[in-house]
mmCIF entry with sequence, helices, sheets and N, C-alpha, C, O atoms, coordinates in Angstrom:
data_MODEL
# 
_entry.id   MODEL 
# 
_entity.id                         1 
_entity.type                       polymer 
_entity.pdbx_number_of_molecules   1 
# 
_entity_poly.entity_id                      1 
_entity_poly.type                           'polypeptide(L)' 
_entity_poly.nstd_linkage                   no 
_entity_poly.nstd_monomer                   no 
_entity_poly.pdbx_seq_one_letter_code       
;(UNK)(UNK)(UNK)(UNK)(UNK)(UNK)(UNK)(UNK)(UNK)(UNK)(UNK)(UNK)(UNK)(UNK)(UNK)(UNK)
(UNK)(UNK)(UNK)(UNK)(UNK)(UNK)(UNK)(UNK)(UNK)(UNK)(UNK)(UNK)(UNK)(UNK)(UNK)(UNK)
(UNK)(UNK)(UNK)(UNK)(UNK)(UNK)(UNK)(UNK)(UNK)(UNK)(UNK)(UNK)
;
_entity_poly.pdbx_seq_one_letter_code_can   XXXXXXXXXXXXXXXXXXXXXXXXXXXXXXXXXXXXXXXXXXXX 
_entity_poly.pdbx_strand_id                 A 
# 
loop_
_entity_poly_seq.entity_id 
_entity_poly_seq.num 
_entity_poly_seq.mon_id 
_entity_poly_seq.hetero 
1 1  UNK n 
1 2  UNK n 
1 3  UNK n 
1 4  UNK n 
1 5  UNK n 
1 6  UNK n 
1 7  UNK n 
1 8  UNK n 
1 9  UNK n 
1 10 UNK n 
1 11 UNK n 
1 12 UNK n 
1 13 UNK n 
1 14 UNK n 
1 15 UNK n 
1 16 UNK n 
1 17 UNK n 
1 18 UNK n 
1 19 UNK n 
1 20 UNK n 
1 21 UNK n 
1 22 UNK n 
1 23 UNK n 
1 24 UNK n 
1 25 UNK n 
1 26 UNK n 
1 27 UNK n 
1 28 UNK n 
1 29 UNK n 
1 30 UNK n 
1 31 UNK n 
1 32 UNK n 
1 33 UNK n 
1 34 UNK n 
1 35 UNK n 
1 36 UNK n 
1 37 UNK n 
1 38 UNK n 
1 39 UNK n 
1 40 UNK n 
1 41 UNK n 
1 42 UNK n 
1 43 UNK n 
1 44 UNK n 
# 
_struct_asym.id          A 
_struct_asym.entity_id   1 
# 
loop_
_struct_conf.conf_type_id 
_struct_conf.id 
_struct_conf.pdbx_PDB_helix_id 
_struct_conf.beg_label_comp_id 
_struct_conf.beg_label_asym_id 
_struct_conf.beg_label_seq_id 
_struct_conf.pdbx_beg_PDB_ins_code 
_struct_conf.end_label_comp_id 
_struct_conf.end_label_asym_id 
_struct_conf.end_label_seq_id 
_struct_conf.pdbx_end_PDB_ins_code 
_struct_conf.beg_auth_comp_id 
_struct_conf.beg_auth_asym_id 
_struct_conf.beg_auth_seq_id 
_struct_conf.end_auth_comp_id 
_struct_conf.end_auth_asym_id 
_struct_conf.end_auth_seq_id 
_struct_conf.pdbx_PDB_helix_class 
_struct_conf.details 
_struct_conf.pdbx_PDB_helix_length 
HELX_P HELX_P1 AA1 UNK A 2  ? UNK A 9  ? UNK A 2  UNK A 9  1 ? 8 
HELX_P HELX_P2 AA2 UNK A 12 ? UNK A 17 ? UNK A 12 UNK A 17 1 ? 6 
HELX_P HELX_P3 AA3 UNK A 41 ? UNK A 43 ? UNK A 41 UNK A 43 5 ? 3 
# 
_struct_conf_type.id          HELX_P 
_struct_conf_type.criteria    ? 
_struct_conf_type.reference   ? 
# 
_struct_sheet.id               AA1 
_struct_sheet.type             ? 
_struct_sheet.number_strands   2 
_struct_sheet.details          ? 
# 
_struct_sheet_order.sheet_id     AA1 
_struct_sheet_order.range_id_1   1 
_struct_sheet_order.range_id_2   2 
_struct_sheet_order.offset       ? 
_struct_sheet_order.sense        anti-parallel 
# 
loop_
_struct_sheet_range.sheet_id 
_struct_sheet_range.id 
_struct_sheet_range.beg_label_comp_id 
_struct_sheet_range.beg_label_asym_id 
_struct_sheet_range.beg_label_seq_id 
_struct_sheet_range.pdbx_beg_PDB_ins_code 
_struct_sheet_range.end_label_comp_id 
_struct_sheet_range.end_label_asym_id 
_struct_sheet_range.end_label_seq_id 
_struct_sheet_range.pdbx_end_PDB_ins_code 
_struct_sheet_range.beg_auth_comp_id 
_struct_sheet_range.beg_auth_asym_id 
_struct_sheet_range.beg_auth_seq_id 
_struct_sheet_range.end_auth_comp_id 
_struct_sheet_range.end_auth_asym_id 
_struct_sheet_range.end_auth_seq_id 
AA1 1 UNK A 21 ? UNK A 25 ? UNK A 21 UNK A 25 
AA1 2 UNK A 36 ? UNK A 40 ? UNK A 36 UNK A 40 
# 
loop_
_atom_site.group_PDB 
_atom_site.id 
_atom_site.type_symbol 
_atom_site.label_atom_id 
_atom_site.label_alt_id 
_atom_site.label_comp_id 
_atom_site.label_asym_id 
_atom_site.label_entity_id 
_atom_site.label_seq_id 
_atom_site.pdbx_PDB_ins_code 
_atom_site.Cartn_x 
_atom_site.Cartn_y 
_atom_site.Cartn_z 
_atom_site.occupancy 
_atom_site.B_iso_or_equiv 
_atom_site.pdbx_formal_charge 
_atom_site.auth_seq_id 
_atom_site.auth_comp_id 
_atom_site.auth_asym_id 
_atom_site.auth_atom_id 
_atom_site.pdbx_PDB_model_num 
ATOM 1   N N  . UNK A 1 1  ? 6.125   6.148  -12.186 1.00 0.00 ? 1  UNK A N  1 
ATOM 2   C CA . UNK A 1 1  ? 5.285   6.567  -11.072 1.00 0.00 ? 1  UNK A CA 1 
ATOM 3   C C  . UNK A 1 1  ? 4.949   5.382  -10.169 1.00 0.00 ? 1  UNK A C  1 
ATOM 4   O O  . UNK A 1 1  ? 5.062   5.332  -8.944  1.00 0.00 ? 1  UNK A O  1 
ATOM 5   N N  . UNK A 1 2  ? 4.562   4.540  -10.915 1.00 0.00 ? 2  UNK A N  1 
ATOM 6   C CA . UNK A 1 2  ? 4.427   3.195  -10.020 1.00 0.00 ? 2  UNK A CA 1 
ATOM 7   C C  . UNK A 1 2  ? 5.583   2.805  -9.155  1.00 0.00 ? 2  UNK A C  1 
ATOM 8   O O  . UNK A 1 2  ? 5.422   2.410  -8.001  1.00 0.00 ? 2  UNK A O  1 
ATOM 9   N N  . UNK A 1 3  ? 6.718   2.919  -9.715  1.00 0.00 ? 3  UNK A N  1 
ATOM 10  C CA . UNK A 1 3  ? 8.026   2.097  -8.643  1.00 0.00 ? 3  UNK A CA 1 
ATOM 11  C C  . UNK A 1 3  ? 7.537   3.376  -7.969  1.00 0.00 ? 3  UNK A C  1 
ATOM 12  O O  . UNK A 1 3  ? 6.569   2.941  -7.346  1.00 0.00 ? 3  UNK A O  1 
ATOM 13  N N  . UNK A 1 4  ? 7.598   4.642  -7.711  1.00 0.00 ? 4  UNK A N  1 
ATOM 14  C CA . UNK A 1 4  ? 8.102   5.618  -6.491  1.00 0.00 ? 4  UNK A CA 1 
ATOM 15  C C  . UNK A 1 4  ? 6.954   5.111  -5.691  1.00 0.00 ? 4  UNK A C  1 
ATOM 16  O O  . UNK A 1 4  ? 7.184   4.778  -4.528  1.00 0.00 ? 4  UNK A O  1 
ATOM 17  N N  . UNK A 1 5  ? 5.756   5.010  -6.161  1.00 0.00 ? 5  UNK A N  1 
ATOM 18  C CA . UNK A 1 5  ? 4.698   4.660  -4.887  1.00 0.00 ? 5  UNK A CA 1 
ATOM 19  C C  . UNK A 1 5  ? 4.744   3.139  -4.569  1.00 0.00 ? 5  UNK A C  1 
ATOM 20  O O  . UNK A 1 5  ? 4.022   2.984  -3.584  1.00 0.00 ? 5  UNK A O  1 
ATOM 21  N N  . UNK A 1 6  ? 5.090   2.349  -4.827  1.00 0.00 ? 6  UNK A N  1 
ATOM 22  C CA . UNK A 1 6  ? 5.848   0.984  -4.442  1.00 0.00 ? 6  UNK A CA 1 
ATOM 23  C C  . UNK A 1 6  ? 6.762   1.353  -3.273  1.00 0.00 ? 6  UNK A C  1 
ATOM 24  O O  . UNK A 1 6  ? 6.436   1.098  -2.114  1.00 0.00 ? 6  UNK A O  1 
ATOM 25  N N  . UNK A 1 7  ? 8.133   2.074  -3.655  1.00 0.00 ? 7  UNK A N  1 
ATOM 26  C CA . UNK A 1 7  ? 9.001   2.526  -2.992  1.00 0.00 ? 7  UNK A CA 1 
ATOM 27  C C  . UNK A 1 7  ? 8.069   3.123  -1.565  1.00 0.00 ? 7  UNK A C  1 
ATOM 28  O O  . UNK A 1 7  ? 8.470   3.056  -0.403  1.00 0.00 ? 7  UNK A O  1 
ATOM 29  N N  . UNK A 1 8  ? 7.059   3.568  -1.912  1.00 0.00 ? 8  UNK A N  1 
ATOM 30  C CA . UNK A 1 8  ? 6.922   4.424  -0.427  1.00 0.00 ? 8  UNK A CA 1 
ATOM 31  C C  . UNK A 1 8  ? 5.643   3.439  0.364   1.00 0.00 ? 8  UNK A C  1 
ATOM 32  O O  . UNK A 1 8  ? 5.373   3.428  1.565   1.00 0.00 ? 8  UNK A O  1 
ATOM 33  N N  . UNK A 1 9  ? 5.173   2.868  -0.434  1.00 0.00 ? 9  UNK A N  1 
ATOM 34  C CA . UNK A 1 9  ? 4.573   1.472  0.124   1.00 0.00 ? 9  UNK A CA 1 
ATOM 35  C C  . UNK A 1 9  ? 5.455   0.782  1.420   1.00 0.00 ? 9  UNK A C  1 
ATOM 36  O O  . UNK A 1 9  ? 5.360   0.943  2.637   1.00 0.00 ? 9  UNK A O  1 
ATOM 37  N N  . UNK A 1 10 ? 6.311   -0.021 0.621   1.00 0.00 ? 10 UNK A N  1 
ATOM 38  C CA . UNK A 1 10 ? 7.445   -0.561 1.267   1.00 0.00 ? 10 UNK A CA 1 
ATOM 39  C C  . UNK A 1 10 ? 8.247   -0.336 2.582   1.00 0.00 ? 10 UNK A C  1 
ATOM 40  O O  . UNK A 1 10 ? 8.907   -1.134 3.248   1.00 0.00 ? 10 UNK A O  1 
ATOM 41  N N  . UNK A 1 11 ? 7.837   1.799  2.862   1.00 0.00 ? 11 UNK A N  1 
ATOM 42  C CA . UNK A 1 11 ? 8.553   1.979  3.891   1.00 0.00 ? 11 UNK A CA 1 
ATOM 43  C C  . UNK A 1 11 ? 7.372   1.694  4.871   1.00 0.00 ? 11 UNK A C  1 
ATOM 44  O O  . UNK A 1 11 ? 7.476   1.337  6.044   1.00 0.00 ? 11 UNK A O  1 
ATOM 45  N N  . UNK A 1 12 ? 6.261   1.914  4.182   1.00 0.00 ? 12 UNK A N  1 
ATOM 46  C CA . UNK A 1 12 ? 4.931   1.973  5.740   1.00 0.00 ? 12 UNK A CA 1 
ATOM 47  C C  . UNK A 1 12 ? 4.842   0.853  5.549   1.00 0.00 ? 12 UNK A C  1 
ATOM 48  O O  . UNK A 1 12 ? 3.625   0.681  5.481   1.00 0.00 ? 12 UNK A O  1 
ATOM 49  N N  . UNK A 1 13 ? 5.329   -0.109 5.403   1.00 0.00 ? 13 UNK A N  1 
ATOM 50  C CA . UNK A 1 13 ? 4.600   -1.437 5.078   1.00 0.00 ? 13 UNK A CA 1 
ATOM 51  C C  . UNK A 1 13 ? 4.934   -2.471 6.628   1.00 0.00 ? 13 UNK A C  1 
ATOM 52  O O  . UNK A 1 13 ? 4.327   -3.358 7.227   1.00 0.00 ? 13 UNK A O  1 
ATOM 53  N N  . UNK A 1 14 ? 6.563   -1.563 6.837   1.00 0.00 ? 14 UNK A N  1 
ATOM 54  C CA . UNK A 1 14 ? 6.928   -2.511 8.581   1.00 0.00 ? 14 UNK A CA 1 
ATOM 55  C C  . UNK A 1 14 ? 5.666   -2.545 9.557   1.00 0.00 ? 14 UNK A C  1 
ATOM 56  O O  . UNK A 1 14 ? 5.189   -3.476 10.206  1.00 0.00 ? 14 UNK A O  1 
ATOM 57  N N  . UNK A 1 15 ? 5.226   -0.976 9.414   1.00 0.00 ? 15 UNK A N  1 
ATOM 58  C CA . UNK A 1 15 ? 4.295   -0.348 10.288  1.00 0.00 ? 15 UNK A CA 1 
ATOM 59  C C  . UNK A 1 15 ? 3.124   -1.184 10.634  1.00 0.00 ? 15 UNK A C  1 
ATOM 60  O O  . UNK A 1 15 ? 2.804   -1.861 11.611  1.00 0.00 ? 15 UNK A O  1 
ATOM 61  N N  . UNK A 1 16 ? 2.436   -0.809 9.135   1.00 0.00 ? 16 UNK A N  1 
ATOM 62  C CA . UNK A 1 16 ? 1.421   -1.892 8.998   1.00 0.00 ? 16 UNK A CA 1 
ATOM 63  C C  . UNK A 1 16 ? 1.244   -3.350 9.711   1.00 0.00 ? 16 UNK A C  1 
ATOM 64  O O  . UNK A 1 16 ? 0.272   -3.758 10.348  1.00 0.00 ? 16 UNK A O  1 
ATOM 65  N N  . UNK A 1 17 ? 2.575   -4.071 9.391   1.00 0.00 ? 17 UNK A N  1 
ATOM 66  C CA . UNK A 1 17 ? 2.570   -5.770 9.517   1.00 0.00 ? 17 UNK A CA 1 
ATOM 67  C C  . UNK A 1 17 ? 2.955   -5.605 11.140  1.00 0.00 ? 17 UNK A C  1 
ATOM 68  O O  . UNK A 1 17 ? 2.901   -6.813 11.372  1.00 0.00 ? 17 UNK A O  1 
ATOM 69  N N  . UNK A 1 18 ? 3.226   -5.150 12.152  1.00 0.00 ? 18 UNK A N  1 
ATOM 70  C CA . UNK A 1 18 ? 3.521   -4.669 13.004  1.00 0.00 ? 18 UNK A CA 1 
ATOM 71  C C  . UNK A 1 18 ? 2.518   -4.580 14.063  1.00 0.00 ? 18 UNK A C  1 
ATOM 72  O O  . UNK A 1 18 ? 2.641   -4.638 15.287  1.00 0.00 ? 18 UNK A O  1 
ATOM 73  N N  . UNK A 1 19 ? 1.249   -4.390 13.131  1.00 0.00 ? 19 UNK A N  1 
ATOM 74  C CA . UNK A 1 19 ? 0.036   -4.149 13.886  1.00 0.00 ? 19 UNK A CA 1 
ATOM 75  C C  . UNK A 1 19 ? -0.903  -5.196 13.327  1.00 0.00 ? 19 UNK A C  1 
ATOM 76  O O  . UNK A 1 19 ? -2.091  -5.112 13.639  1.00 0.00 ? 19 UNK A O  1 
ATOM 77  N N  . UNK A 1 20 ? -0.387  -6.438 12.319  1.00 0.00 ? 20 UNK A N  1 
ATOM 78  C CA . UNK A 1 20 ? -1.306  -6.990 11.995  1.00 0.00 ? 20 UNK A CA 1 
ATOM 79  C C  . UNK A 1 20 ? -1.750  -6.757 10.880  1.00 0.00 ? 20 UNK A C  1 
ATOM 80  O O  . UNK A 1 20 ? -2.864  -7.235 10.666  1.00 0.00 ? 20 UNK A O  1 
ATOM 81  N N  . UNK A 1 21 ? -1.190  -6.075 9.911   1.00 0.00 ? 21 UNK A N  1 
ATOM 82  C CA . UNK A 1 21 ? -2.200  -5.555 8.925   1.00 0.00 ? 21 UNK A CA 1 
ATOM 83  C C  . UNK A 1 21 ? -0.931  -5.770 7.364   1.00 0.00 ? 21 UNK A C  1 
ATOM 84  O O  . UNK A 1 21 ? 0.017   -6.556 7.360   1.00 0.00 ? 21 UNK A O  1 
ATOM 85  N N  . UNK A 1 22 ? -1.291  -4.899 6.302   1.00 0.00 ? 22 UNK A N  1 
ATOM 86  C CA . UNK A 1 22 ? -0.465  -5.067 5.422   1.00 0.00 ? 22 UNK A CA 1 
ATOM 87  C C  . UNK A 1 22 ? -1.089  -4.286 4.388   1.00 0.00 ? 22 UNK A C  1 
ATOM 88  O O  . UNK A 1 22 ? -2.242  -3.941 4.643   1.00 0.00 ? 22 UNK A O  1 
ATOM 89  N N  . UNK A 1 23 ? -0.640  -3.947 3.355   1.00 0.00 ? 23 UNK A N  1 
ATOM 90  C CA . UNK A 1 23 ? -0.944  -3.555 2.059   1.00 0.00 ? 23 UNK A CA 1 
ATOM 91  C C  . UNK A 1 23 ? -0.354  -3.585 0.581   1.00 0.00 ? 23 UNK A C  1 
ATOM 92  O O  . UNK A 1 23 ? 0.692   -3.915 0.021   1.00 0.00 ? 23 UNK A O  1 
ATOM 93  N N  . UNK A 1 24 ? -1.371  -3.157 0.317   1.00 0.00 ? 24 UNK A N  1 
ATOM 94  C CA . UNK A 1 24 ? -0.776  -3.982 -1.705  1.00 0.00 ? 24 UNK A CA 1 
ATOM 95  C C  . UNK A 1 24 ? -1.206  -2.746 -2.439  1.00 0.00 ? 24 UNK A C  1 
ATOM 96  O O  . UNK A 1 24 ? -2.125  -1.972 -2.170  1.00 0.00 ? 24 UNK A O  1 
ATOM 97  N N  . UNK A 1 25 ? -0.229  -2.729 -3.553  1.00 0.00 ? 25 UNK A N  1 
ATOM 98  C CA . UNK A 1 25 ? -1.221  -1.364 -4.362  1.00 0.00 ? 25 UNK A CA 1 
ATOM 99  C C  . UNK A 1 25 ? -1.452  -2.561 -5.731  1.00 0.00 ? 25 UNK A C  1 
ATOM 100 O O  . UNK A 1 25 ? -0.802  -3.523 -6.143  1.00 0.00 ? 25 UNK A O  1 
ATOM 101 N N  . UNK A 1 26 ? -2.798  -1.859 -6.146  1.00 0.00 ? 26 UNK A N  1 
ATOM 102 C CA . UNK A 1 26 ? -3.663  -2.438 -6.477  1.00 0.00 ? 26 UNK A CA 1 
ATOM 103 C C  . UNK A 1 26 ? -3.364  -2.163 -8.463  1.00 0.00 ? 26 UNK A C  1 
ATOM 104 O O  . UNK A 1 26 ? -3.355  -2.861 -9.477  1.00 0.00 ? 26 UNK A O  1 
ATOM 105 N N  . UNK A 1 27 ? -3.138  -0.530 -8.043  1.00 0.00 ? 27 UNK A N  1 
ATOM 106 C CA . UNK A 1 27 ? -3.361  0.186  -9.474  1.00 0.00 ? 27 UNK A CA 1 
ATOM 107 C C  . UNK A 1 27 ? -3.129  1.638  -9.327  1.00 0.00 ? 27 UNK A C  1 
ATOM 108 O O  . UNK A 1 27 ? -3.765  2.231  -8.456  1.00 0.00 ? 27 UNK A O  1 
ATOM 109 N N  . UNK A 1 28 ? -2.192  2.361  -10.164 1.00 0.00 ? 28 UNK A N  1 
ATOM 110 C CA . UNK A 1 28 ? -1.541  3.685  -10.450 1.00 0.00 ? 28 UNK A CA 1 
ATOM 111 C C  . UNK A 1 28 ? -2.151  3.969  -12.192 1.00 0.00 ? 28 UNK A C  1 
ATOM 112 O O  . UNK A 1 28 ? -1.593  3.792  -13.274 1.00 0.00 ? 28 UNK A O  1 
ATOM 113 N N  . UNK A 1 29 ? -3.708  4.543  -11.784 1.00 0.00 ? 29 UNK A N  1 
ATOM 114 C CA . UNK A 1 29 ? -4.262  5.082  -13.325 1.00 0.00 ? 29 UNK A CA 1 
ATOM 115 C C  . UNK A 1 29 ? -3.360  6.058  -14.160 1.00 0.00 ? 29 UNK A C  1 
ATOM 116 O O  . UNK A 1 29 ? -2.254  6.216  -13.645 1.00 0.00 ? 29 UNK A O  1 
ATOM 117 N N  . UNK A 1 30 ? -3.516  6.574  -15.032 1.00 0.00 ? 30 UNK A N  1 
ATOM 118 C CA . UNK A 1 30 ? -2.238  7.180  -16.005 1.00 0.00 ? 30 UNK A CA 1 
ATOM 119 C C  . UNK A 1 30 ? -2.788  8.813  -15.472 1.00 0.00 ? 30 UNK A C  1 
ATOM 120 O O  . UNK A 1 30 ? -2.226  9.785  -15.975 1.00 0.00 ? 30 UNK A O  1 
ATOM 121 N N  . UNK A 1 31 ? -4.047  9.053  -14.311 1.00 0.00 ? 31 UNK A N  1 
ATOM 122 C CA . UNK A 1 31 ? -3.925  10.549 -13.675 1.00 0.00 ? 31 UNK A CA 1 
ATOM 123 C C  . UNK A 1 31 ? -3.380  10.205 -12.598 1.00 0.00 ? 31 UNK A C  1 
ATOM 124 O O  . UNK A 1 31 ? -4.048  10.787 -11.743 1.00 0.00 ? 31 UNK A O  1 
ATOM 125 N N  . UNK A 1 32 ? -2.298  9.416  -11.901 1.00 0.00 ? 32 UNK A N  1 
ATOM 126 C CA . UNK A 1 32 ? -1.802  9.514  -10.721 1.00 0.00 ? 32 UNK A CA 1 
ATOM 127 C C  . UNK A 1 32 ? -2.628  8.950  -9.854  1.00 0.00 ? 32 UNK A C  1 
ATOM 128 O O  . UNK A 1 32 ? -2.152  9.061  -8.724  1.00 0.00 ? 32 UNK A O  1 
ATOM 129 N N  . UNK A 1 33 ? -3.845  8.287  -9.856  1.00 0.00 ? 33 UNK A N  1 
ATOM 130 C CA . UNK A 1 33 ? -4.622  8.197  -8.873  1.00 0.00 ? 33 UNK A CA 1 
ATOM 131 C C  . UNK A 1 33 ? -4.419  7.146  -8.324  1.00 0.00 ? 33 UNK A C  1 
ATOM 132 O O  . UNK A 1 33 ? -4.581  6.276  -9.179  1.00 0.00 ? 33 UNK A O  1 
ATOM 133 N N  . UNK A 1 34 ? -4.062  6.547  -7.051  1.00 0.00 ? 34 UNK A N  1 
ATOM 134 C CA . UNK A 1 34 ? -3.454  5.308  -5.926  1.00 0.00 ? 34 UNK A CA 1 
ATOM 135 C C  . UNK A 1 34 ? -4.372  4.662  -6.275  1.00 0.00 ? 34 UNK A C  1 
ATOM 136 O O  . UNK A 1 34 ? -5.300  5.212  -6.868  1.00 0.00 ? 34 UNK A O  1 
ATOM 137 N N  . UNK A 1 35 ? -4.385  3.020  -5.955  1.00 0.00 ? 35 UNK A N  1 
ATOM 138 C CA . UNK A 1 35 ? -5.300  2.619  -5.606  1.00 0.00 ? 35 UNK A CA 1 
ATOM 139 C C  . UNK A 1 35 ? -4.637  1.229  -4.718  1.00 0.00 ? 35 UNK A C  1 
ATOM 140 O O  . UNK A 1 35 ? -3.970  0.327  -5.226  1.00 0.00 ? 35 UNK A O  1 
ATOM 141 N N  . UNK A 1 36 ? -5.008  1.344  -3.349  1.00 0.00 ? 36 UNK A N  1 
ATOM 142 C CA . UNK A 1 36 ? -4.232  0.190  -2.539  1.00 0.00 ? 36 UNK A CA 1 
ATOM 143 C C  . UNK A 1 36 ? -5.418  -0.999 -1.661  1.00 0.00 ? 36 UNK A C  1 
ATOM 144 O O  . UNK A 1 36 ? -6.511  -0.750 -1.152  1.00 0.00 ? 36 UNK A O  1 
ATOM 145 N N  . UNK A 1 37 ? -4.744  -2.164 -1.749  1.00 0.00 ? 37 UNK A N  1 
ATOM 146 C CA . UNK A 1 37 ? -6.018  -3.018 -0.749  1.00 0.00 ? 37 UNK A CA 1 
ATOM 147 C C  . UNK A 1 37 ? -5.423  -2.917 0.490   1.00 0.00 ? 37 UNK A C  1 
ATOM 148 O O  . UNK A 1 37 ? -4.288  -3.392 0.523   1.00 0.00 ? 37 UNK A O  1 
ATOM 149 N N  . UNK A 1 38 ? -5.819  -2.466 1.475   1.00 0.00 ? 38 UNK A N  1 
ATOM 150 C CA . UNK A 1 38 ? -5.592  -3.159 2.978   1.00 0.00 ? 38 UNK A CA 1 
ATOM 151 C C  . UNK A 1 38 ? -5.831  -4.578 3.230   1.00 0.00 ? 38 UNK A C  1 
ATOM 152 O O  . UNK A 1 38 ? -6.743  -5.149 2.632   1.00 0.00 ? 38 UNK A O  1 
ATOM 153 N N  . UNK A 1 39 ? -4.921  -5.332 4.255   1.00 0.00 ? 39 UNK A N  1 
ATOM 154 C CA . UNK A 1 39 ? -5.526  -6.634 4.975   1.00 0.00 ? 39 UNK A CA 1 
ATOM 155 C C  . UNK A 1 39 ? -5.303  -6.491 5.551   1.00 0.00 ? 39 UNK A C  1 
ATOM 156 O O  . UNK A 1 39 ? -4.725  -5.485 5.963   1.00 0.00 ? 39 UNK A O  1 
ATOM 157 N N  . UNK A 1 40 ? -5.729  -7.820 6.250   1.00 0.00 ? 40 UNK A N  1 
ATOM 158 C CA . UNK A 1 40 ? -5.352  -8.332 7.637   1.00 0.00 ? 40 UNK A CA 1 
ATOM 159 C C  . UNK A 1 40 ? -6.054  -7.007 8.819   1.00 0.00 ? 40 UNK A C  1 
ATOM 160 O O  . UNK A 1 40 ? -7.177  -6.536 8.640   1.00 0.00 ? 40 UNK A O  1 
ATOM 161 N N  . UNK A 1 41 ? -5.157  -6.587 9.961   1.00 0.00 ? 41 UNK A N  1 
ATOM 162 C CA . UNK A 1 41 ? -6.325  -5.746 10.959  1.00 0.00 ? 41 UNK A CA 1 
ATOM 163 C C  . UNK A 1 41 ? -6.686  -4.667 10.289  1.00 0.00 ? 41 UNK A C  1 
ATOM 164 O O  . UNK A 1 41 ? -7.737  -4.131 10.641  1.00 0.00 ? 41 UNK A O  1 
ATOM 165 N N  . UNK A 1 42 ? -5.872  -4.045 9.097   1.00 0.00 ? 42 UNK A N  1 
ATOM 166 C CA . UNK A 1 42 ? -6.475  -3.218 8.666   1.00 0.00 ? 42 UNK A CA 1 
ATOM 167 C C  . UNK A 1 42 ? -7.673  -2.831 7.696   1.00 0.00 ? 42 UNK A C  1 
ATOM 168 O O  . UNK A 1 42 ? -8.004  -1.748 7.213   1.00 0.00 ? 42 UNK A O  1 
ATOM 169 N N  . UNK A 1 43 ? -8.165  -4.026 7.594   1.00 0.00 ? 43 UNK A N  1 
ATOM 170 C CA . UNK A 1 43 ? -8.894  -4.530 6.545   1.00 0.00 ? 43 UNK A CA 1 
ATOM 171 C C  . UNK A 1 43 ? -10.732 -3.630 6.524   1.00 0.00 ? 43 UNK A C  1 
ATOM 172 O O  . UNK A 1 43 ? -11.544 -3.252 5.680   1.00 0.00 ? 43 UNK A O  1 
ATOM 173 N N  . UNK A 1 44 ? -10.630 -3.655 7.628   1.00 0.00 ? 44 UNK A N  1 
ATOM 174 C CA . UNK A 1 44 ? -11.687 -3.078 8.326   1.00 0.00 ? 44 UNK A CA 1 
ATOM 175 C C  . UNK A 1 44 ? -11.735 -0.985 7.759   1.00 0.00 ? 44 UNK A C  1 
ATOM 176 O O  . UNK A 1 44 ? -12.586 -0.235 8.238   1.00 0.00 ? 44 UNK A O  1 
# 
């Protein structure tokens, strides 16, 4: 589960850095639940 949401990280991730910003996943609990940090402009 983790690589597929990595994998789909990765595609929004141009987007993100694009505008200044970026993201990381943080943590994939064993119910599926995301957990990602924003930076940079998106940080806010």
């Amino acid at each position: 589960m983790k690589e597929r949401v990595q994998e789909v990280i990765n595609k929004v991730r141009p987007f993100l850095q694009r505008d200044g910003g970026d993201v990381e996943l943080v943590e994939v609990d064993p119910d599926g639940l995301v957990k990602v940090r924003l930076k940079g402009a998106c940080g806010g």
